[in-house]
C-alpha positions as CSV (number, residue, x, y, z in Angstrom):
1,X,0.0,0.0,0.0
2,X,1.4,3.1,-0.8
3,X,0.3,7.0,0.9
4,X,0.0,10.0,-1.0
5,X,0.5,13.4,1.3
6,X,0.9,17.2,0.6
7,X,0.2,19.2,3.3
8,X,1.2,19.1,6.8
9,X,-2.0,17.5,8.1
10,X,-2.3,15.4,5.1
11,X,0.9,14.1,5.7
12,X,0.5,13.8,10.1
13,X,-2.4,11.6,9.3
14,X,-2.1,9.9,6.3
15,X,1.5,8.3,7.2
16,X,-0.3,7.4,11.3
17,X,-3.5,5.7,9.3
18,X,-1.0,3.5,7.2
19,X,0.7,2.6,10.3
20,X,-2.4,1.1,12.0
21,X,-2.6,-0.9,8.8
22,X,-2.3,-5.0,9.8
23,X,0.8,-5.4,10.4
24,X,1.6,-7.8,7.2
25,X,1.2,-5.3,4.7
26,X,4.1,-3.6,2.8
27,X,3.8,-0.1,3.4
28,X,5.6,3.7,1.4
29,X,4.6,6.5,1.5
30,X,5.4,9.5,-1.4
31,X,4.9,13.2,-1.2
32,X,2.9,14.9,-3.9
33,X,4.6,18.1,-5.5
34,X,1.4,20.9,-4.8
35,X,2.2,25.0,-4.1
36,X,1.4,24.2,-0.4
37,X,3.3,20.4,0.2
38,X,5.0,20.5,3.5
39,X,8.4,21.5,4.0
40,X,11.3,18.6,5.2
41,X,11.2,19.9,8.8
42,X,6.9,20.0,8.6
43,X,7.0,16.3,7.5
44,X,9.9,15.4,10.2
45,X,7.4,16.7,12.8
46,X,3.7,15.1,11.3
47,X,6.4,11.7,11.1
48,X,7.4,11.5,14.6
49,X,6.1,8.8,16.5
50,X,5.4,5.9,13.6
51,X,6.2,2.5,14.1
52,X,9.0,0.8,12.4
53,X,7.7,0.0,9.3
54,X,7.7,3.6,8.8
55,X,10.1,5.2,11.0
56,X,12.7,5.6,8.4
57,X,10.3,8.5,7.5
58,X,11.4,10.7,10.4
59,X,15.1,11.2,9.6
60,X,14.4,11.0,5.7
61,X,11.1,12.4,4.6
62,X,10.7,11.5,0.7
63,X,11.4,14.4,-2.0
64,X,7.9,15.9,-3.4
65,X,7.1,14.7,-7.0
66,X,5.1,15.5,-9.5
67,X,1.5,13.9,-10.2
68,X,2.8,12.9,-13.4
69,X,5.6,10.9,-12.4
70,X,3.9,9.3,-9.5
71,X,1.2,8.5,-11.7
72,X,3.4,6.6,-13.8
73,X,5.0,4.4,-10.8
74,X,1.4,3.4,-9.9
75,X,0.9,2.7,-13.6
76,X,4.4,0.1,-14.2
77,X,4.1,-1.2,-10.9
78,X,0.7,-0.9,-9.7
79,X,0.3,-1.3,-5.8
80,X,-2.6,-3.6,-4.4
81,X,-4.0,-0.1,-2.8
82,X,-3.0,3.7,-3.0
83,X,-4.3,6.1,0.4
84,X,-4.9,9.4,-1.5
85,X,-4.2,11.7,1.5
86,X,-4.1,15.3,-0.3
87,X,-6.0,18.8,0.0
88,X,-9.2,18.0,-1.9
89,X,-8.4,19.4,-5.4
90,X,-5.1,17.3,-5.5
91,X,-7.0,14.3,-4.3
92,X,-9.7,14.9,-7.1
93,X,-6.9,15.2,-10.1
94,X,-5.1,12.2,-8.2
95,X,-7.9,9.9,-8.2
96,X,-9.0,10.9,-11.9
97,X,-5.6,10.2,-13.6
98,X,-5.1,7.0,-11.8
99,X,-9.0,6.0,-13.4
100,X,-7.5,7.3,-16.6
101,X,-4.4,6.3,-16.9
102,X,-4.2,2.8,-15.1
103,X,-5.6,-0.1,-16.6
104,X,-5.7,-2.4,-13.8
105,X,-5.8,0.4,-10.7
106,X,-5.2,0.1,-7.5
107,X,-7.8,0.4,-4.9
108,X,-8.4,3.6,-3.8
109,X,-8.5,4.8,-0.7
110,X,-9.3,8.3,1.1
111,X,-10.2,10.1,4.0
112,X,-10.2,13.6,6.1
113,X,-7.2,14.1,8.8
114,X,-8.8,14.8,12.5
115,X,-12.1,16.3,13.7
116,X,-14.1,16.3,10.2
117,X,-17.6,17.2,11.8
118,X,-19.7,18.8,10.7
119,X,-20.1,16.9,7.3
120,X,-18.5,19.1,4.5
121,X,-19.8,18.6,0.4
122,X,-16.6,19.9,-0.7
123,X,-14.9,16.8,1.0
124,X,-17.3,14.3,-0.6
125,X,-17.4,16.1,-3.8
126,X,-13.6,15.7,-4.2
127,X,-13.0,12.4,-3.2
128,X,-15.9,10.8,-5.1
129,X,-14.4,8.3,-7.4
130,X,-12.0,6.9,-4.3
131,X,-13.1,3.4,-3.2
132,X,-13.3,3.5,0.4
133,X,-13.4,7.2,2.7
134,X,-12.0,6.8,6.2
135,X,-13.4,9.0,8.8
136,X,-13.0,8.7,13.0
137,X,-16.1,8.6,14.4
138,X,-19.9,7.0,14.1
139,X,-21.0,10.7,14.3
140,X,-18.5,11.4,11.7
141,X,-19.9,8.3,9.5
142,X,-23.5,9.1,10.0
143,X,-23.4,12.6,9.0
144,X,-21.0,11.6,5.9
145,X,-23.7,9.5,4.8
146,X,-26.6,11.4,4.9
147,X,-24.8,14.4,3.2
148,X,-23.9,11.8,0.4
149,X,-27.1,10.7,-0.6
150,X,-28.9,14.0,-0.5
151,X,-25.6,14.9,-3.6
152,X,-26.3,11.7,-5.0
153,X,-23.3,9.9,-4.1
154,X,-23.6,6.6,-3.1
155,X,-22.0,6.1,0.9
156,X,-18.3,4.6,0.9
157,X,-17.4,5.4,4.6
158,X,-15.3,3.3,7.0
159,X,-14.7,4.0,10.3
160,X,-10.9,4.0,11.8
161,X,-9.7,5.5,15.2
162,X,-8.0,8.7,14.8
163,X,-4.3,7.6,14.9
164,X,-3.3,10.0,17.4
165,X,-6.4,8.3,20.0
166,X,-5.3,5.2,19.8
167,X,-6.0,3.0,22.5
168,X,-7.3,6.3,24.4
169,X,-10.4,4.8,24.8
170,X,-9.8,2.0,27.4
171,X,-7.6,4.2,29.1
172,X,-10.1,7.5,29.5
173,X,-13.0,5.0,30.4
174,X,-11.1,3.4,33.5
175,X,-9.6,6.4,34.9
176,X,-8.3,3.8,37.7
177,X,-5.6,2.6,35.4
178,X,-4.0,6.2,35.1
179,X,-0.9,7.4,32.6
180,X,2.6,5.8,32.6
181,X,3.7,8.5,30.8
182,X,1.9,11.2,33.1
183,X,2.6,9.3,36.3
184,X,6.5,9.8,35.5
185,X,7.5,11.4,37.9
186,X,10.8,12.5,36.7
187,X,9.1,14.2,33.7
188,X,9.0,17.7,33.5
189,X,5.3,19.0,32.7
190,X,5.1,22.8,33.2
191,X,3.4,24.0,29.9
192,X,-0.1,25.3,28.5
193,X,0.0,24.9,25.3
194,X,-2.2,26.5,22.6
195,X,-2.6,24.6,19.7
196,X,-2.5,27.7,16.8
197,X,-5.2,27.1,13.7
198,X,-4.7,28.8,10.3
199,X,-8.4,29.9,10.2
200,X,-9.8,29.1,13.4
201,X,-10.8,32.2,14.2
202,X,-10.4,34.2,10.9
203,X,-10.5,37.4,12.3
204,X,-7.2,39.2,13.5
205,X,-9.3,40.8,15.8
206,X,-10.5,37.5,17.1
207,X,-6.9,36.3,17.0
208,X,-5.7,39.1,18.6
209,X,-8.2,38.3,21.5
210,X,-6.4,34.8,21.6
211,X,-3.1,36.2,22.1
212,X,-4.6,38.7,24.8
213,X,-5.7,35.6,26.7
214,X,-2.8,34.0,26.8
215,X,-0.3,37.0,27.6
216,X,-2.8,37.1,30.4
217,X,-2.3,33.5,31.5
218,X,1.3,33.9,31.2
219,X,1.6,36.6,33.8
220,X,-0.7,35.2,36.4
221,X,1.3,31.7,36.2
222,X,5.0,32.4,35.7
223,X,5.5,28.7,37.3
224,X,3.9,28.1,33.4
225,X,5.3,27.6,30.3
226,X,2.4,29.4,27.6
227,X,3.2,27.8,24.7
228,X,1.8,29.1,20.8
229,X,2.4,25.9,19.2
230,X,2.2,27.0,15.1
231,X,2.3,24.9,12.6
232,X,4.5,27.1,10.1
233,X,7.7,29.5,10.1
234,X,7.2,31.9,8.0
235,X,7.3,30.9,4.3
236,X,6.4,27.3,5.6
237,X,2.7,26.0,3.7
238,X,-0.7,25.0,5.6
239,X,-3.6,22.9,4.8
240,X,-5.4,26.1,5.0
241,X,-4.2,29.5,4.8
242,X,-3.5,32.0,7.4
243,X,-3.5,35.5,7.3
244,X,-2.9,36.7,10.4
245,X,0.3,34.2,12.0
246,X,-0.2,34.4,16.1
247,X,3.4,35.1,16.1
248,X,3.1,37.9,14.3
249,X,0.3,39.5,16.9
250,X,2.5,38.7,20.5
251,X,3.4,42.0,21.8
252,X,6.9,42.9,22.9
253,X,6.3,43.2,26.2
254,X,5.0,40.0,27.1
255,X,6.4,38.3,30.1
256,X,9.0,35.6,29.1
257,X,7.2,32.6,30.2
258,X,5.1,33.0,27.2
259,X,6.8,31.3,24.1
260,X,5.8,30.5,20.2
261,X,7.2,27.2,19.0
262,X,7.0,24.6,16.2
263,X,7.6,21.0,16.2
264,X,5.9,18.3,16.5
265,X,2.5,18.5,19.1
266,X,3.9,14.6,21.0
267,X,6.9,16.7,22.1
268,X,5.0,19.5,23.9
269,X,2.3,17.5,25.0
270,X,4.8,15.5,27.0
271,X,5.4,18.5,29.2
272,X,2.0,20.0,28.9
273,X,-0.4,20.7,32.0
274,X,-2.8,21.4,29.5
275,X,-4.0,21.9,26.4
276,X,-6.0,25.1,24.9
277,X,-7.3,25.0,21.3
278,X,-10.7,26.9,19.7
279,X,-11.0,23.3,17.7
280,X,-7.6,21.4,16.7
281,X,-7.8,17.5,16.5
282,X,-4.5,18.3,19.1
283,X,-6.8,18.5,22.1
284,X,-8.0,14.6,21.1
285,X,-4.3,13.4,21.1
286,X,-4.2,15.8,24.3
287,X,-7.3,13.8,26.0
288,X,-6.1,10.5,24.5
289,X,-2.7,11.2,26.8
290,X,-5.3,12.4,30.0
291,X,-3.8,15.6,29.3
292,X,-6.8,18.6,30.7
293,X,-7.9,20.0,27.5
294,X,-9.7,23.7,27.4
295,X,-11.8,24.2,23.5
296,X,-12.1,27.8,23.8
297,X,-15.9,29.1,23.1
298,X,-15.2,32.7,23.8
299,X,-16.4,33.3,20.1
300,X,-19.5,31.3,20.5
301,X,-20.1,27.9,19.1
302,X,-20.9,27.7,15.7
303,X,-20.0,25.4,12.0
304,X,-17.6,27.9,11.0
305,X,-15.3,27.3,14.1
306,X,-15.4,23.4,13.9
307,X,-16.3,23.4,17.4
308,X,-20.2,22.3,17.6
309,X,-18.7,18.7,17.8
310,X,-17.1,19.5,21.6
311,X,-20.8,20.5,23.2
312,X,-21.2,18.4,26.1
313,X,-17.3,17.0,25.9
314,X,-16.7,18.1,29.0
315,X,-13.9,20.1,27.5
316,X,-15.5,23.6,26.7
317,X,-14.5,26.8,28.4
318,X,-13.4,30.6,27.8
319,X,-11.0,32.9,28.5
320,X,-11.2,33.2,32.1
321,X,-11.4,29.6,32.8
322,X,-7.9,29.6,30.8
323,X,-6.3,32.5,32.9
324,X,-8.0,31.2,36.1
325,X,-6.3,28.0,35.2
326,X,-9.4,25.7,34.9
327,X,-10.0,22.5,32.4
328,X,-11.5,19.9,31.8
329,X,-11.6,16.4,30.8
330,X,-13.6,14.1,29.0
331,X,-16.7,12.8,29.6
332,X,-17.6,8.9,29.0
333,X,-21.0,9.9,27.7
334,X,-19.5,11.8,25.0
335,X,-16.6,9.2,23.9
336,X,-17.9,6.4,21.8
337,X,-19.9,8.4,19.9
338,X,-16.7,11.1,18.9
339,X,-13.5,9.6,18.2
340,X,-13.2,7.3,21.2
341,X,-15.2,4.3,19.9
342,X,-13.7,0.7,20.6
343,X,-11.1,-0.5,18.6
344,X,-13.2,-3.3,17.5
345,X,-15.9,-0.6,16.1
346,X,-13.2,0.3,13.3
347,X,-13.6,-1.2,10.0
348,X,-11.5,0.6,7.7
349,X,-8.7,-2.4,7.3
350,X,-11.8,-5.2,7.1
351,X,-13.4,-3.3,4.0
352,X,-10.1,-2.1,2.1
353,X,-9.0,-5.8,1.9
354,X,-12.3,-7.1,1.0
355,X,-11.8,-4.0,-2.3
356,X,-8.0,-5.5,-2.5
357,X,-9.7,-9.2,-3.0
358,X,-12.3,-7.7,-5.7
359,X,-9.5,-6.3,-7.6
360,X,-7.8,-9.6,-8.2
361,X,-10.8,-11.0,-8.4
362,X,-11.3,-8.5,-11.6
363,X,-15.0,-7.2,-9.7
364,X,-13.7,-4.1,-8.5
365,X,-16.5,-1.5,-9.7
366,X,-15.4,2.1,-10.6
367,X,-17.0,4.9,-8.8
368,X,-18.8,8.2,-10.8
369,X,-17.4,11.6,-10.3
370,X,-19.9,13.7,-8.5
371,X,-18.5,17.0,-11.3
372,X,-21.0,16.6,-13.5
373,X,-19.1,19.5,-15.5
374,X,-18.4,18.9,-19.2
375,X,-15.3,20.4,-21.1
376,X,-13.0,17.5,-21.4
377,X,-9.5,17.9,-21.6
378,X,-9.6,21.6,-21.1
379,X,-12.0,21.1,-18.4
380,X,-9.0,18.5,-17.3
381,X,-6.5,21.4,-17.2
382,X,-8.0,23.9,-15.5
383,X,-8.9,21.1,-12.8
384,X,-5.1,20.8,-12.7
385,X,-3.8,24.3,-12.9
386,X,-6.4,24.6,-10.0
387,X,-4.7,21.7,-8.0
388,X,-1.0,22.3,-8.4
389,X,-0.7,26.4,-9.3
390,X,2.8,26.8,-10.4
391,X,3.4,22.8,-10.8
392,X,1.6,22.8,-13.4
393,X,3.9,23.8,-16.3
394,X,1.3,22.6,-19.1
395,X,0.4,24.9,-22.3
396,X,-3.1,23.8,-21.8
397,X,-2.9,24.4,-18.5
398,X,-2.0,27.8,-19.1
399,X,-4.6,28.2,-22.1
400,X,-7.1,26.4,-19.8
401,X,-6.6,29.4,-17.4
402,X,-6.9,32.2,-19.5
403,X,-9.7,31.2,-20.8
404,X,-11.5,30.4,-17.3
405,X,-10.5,33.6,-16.0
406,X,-13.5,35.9,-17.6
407,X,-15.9,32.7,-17.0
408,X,-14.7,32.6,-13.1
409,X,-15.3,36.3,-12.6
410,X,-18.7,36.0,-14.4
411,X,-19.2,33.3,-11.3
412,X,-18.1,35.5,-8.6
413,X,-20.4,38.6,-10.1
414,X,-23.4,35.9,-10.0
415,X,-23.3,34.6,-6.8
416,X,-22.8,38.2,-5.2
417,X,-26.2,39.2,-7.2
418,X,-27.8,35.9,-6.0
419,X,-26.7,36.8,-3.0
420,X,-28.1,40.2,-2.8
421,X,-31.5,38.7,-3.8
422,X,-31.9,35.7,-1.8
423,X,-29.3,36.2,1.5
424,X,-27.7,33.3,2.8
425,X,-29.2,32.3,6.2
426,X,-27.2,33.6,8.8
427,X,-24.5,31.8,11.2
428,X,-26.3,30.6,14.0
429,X,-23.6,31.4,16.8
430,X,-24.4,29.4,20.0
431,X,-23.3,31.7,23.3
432,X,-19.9,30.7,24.8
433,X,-19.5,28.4,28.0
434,X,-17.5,27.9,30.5
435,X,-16.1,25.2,33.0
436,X,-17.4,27.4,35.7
437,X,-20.9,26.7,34.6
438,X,-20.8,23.1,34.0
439,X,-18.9,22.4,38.2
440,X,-20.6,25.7,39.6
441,X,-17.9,27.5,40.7
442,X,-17.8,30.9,41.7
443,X,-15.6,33.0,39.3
444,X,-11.7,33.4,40.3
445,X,-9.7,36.4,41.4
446,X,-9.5,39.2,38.1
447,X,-12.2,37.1,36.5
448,X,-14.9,40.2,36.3
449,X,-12.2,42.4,34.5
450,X,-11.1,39.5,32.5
451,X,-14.4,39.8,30.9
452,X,-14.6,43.5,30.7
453,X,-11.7,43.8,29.0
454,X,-13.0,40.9,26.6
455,X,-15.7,42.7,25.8
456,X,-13.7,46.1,24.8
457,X,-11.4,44.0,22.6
458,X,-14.6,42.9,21.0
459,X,-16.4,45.9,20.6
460,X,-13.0,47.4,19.4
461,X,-12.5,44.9,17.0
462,X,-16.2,45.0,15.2
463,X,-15.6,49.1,15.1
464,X,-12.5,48.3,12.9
């Protein structure tokens, strides 16, 4: 079986999936040449911790190559199953060229990296034509499939723990067996961490807030460690872009205790007290280590801050919990149904070797694209100018885009009129929450002019 990555997520989980794969199957894995593939010291940090089949992959990432060229290793030496683990227009032109150009194709094999809730079109609309899409939880599954059908796309789901929870749920469900790791006692855990998002919030006001929070934090615990965990140095690529770098909004004068760093999450969550997030799949790895975990709700809870999924976790909270220096932790209620399922609910491995037997049984059934856009091979090249930018070196590619250009901008202009005449339904913003409310406490010293000063930076931020 052989793993496809790009990005920095893409490449964190699609290497940790493969190595939960049983453990008699040949496993690679190959980076995929896109504007935003991860740099050698991103994939040396999404690599740490695999097992030995793939550990090689710490010290010597693979070189990023084109889709062409890996196209045409699949092609002379076709493996048994390929895990398509790209941003969704790479994994569309991936899984289309290997249909194309492949006689005798692989199996196909595809999925989302961490908290992928709620359901997304774009996701499904991509990754269509894969065989077999891995997601991490039933709630995950069951909202998949129902957005599937209503597109007209027939349900491939399989369920798989999220690599970095594995075995979590035994251990979070018997509290009584405790954390080797955590019960060291000659490790050295002084550190909040906040786990940075590209465009969770999107606002640099919002951001800014963040940041505020944590300077805060810093100086009423200078026996802390604050951590900004990012995920880039400047000039480094993200799944998703981001404007405004948290790094670039830390004032000068904050206390010293209060750090940004890179690198991979495992090595700060060894030392970490806690975890803070807005929404980050970190704070699962977090609670899968019994690490406290804080998902931040100051800006309400709402779709477009991948949070809704963490109401009545256990884990939510705002800013004053976080300076006060209160989390929480799991609850059992909420586990099986979101990410901490039994290992014997996982079905990913079962159902990608029954698709392995059809192939060499010559039943294996290609899947539609849900594009139902004509154009072909023009159509083609724009879809790949779109996926790989400046990768793509093509003269069609190049033709493709000037000529979608004026029909792209005629697109814009008509959804902005179609949105003047029939608005889009507002985002329903659910109010923030707090640990305080869910245990009753009374709120801690500063709290009151925590919040004041919130609500100026707010207020401050909407004037602007």
């Amino acid at each position: 079986m052989v793993g496809l990555v790009d990005t920095d997520s893409f490449a964190k989980w699609g290497a940790h999936l493969l190595a939960t794969a049983p453990p008699d199957w040949d496993l690679e894995v190959w980076t995929v040449a896109t504007p935003r593939s991860a740099s050698t010291a991103q994939l040396r940090a999404a690599f740490r911790g695999l097992d030995a089949r793939l550990a090689h992959l710490r010290t010597a990432p693979p070189a990023a190559r084109s889709v062409d060229a890996i196209v045409e290793d699949l092609r002379r030496d076709p493996p048994d199953a390929v895990l398509v683990s790209t941003i969704g227009p790479v994994a569309e032109l991936v899984l289309e060229e290997v249909h194309r150009r492949i006689p005798r194709r692989p199996v196909l094999v595809t999925g989302l990296p961490g908290i992928s809730f709620p359901a997304k079109w774009k996701g499904v609309f991509f990754r269509a034509r894969a065989d077999l899409f891995v997601l991490h939880s039933h709630r995950e599954v069951r909202a998949y499939e129902e957005m599937a059908l209503d597109g007209g796309v027939e349900p491939h789901f399989a369920l798989a723990t999220l690599p970095f929870a594995q075995g979590a749920a035994g251990a979070l469900s018997d509290p009584e067996r405790g954390d080797p790791e955590r019960d060291d006692p000659d490790r050295v855990r002084d550190s909040v961490v906040f786990a940075a998002q590209p465009s969770v919030p999107l606002e640099r006001a919002d951001r800014a807030l963040v940041v505020d929070r944590l300077v805060e934090t810093a100086r009423r615990h200078p026996e802390w460690r604050v951590v900004v965990k990012t995920r880039a140095v400047t000039g480094e690529q993200q799944t998703h872009r981001e404007e405004h770098p948290y790094a670039d909004l830390v004032p000068d004068d904050a206390p010293a205790n209060l750090v940004v760093a890179g690198g991979p999450m495992g090595e700060h969550l060894d030392r970490a007290v806690a975890l803070v997030t807005i929404s980050s799949t970190a704070v699962l790895e977090a609670a899968a280590r019994g690490v406290p975990a804080l998902t931040l709700t100051d800006f309400g809870t709402g779709r477009h801050l991948i949070n809704e999924v963490f109401v009545a976790s256990g884990l939510e909270g705002d800013a004053v919990d976080l300076v006060d220096g209160r989390f929480g932790r799991v609850r059992a209620s909420w586990m099986r149904d979101n990410y901490f399922h039994p290992a014997s609910d996982d079905d990913w491995a079962d159902r990608l070797g029954a698709l392995m037997a059809q192939r060499d049984a010559d039943t294996l059934v290609d899947r539609p694209a849900a594009r139902r856009s004509r154009g072909g091979a023009l159509r083609r090249a724009r879809e790949r100018k779109n996926a790989l930018g400046g990768a793509d070196r093509s003269l069609l590619g190049a033709v493709a885009l000037v000529i979608g250009a004026p029909i792209r901008t005629a697109k814009r202009l008509a959804r902005r009129v179609l949105a003047v005449v029939h608005p889009p339904e507002p985002v329903v913003v659910a109010a923030p929450t707090s640990q305080r409310a869910a245990r009753g406490h009374r709120p801690g010293p500063g709290s009151e002019g925590l919040r004041d000063r919130e609500q100026e930076l707010v207020a401050g931020g909407d004037a602007g």
